[in-house]
N, C-alpha and C positions, 0 to 999 in steps of 0.2 A: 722427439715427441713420443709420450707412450699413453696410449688409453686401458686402465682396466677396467674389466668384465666381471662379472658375475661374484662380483661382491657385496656383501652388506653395508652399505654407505652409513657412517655416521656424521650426519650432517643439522644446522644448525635450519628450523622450523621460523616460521614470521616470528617469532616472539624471541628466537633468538637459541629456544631449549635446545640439546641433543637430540634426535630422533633417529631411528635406524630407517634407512629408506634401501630398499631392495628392488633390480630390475635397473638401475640406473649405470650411466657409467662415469669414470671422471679422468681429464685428460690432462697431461701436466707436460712440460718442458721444466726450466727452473724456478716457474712459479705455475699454478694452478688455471689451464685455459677453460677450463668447461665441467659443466657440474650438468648431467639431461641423459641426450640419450645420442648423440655423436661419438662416433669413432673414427681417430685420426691415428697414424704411424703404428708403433709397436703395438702389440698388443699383450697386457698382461691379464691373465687371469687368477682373478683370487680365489678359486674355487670353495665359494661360497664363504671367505673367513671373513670375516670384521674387516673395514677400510677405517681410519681413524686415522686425527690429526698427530703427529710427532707429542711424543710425550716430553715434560716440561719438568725436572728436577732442582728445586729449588734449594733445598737442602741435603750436598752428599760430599764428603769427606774423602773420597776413596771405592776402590773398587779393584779386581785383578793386579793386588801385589799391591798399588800407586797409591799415594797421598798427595791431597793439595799440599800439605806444608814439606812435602820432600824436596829438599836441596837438589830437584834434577828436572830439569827441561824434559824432558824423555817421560815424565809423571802424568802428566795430564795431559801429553799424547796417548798415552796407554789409557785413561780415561774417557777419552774422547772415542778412542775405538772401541772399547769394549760397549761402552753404553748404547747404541745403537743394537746390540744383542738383546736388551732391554725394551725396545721400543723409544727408548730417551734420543731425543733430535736437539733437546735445548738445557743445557744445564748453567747453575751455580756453585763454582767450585767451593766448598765452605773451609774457614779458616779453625783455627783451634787458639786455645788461650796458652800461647807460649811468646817468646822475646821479643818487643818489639823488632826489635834488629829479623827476626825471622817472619815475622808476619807481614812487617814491610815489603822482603823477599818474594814472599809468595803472591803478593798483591802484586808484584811487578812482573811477576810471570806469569799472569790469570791477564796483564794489561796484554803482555804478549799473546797469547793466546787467543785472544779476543780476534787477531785480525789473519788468523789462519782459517780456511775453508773447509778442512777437510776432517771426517768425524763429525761428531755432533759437535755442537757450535757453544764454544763458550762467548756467555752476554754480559762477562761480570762476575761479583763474589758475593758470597754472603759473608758476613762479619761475625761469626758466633765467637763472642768474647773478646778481646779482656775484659769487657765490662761488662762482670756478672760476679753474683754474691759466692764469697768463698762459701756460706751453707750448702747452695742448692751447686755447686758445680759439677757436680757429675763428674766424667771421667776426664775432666778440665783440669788442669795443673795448679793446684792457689797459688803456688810461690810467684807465679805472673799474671796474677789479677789483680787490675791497679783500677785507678777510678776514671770515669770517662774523659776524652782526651778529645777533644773535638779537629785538634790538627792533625791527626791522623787522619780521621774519615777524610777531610778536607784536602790532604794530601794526594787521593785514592780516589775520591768521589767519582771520577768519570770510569769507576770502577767497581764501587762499592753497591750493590743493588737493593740489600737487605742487613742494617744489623740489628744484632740481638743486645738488647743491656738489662740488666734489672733495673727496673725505676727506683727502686728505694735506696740505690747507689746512688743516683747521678741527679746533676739537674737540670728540671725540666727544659732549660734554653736547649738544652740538647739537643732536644727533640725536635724543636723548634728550626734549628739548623739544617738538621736534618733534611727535614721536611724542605726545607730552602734548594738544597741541591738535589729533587726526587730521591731521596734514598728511605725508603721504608724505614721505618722502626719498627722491632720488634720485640716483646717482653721474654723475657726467658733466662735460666739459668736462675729465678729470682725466689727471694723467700717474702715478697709483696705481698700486705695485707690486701685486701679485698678494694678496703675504701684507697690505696693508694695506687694498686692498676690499674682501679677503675678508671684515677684521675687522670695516668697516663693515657690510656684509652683517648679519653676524651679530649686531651689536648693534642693527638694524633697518632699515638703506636695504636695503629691499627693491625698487628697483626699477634699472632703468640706462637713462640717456636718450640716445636714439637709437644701441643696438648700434651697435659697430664704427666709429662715426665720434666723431672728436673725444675721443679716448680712448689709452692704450698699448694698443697691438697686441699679439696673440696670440704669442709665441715659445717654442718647444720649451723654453728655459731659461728665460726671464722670460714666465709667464702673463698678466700683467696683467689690465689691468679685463674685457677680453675672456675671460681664463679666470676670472677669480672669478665674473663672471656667467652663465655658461657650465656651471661647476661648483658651481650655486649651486640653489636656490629663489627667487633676485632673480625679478620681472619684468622683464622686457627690452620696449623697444619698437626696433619696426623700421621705418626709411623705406625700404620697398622698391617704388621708382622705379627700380631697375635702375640706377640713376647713386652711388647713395650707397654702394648697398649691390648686390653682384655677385649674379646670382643662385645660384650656387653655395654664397656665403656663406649668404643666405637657405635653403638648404636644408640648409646645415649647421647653423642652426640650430632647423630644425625636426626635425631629426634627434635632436639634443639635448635640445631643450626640452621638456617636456609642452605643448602646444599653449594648453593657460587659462594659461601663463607667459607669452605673448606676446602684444604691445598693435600694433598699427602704427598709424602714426602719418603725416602727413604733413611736416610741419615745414615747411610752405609759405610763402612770403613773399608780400608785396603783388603781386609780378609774376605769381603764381598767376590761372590764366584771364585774360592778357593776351595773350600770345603774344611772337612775340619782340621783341629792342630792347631800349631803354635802363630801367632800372627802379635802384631804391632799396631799403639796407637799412641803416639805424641812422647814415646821412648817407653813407653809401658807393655809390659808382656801382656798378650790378649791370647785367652783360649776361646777356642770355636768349638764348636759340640752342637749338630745338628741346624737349629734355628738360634741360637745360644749363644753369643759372644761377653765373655765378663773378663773383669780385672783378676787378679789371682785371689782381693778379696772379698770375689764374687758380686762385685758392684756392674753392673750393666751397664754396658760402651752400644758405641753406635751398633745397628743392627750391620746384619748381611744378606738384608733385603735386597731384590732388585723390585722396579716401580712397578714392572707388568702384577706383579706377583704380589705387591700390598694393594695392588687394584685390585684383582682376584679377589683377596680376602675381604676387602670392603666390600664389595658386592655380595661377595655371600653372608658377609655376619650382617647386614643389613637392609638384604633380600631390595637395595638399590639398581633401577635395571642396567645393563650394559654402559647403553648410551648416555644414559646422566653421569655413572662412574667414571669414563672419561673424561666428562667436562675438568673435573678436581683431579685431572692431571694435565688438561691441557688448555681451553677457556679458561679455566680461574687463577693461574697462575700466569698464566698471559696477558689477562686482564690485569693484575694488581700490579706489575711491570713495565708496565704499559707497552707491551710490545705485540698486543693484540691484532695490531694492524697489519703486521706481520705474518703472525705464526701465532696456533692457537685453534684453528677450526680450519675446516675444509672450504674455503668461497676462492671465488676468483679473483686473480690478482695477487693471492699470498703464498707466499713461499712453499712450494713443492715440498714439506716435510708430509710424511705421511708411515704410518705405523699399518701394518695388515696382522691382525692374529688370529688365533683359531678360539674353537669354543671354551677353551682351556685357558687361554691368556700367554698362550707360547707364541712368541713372537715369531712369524712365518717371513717376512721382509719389512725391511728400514729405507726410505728414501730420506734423504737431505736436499735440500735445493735442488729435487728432483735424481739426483745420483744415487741409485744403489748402493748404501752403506752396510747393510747385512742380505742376505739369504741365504735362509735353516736349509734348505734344501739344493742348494749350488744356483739352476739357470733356471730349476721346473716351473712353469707356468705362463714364462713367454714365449710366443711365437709371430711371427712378422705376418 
């Protein structure tokens, strides 16, 4: 049992908001005993930095070397550990649009995954492609973008958490299916008119993956996917690295949004925590430069974001306090997964994940089901 001290709690208010509450303590085994003013067992002190709940990545590719679609078990081990150096306690390992024969693969080893402990915790995949428009695909492969396939999902489904299709590809029973086995839908990759994501929207892809990129753009005559999500109830996730997504843009969408509509996300590649040089994505040469990662012909792949750090910048390009910026990494993605009950906020009864960082967004320690998954600093700060 360990109780910490003198930290700034972010904790969820009667109404349910974030709010920072200070002077309080909270005391955790493998799930969360007490939220007041009791101290039990160890004692940890946060000297004064942020307590917040495990952070929640819904969309990331890679990170320290590893890719979800790499042919190797040992991939999203390395995954699992490093993410916790991020504050991330719950991930979605995301796919890419290459062979079914390889996407299968990786779904079977995201199933294995799921019932190991240790690291942050994989709950699942996200499904980014094949079913998405060869226009808008990004650094997506066309040669293996085929039309939607619903026995695959169905194959996967106690697996599948989130996919992405373009609606103007597929049809709408899809969705519909979808919806049948909780699996999100989500719009993206897609060159959808306005009046037609709207439609999906409303027959249930509530969600839109990664805002503003890889989509039709917003235009005073042709709204597109940008304005049906926009003019929607969709959830929207945002890569706000500042490269993907402008900070201006980011503020116009929180200007828009109710704030529980918005997920951010990293969409990081293996080059994530490497720094720069030569890196890989889906057999494509990737160079890295700074905040930077592109194709050779300079078309823009996943970032090499980590979440603490697109949380940072959301907060700053839209002067959002602290404690609501967490929520859109941990309540709202919690919530649309329904694994809220879980994991997602600091109350009692759910699972001991919990993030401590400083005023900078550097993550200072990581618990998982209460266990020590990272400390920047080795042992400092507990004392018995």
């Amino acid at each position: 049992m360990t109780t910490v001290i003198n930290g700034r709690l972010i904790l969820p208010d009667t109404n349910g908001d974030f709010k920072i509450c200070a002077g309080k303590t909270l005391t955790f085994d493998e799930k969360i005993l007490s939220v007041g003013d009791s101290i039990d067992g160890e004692i940890f002190d946060a000297q004064n930095c942020y307590v917040a709940p495990g952070f929640v990545n819904v969309h990331i590719h890679g990170c320290a070397g590893a890719d979800t679609m790499d042919d190797d078990d040992s991939a999203l081990t390395t995954m699992r550990e490093f993410l916790p150096t991020s504050g991330v306690t719950t991930f979605l390992p995301t796919t890419m649009t290459m062979s079914r024969e390889k996407i299968s693969a990786a779904l079977t080893r995201i199933r294995q995954q799921q019932k190991i402990s240790h690291g942050a915790k994989v709950i699942g995949a996200h499904l980014e492609g094949p079913f998405i428009s060869k226009k808008f695909k990004g650094a997506q492969d066309a040669r293996h973008v085929v039309p939607a396939d619903f026995a695959l999902v169905e194959e996967f489904s106690d697996v599948i958490k989130i996919v992405t299709v373009a609606p103007e590809e597929i049809s709408f029973d899809f969705i519909d299916r979808c919806r049948e086995k909780n699996i999100v839908v989500s719009i993206g990759h897609s060159a959808a008119s306005y009046e037609v994501a709207s439609a999906a929207i409303e027959r249930g892809a509530k969600h839109v993956t990664h805002l503003f990129n890889a989509q039709s753009p917003f235009h005073h005559r042709k709204p597109g996917v940008v304005g049906a999500a926009l003019d929607s109830d969709a959830i929207v996730e945002l890569i706000a690295d500042n490269v993907h997504v402008h900070p201006v843009a980011q503020r116009f969408a929180k200007k828009i949004k109710p704030r529980s509509q918005i997920v951010l996300i990293t969409d990081s590649i293996r080059a994530c925590g490497l720094g720069d040089g030569l890196s890989e994505l889906g057999g494509q040469a990737v160079y890295v430069h700074g905040n930077l990662a592109t194709l050779a012909d300079g078309t823009i792949v996943g970032s090499i974001a980590t979440l603490n750090s697109v949380l940072k910048n959301f907060c700053a390009n839209t002067d959002l306090d602290v404690a609501a910026g967490v929520e859109l990494v941990t309540k709202n993605p919690a919530v649309e997964l329904n694994i809220f009950d879980r994991v997602g906020s600091l109350e009692v009864g759910k699972s001991a994940d919990i993030t401590i960082f400083d005023d900078d967004f550097n993550i200072r320690q990581t618990f998982i089901d209460g266990a020590e998954e990272f400390d920047r600093h080795g042992s400092t700060g507990r004392h018995g």
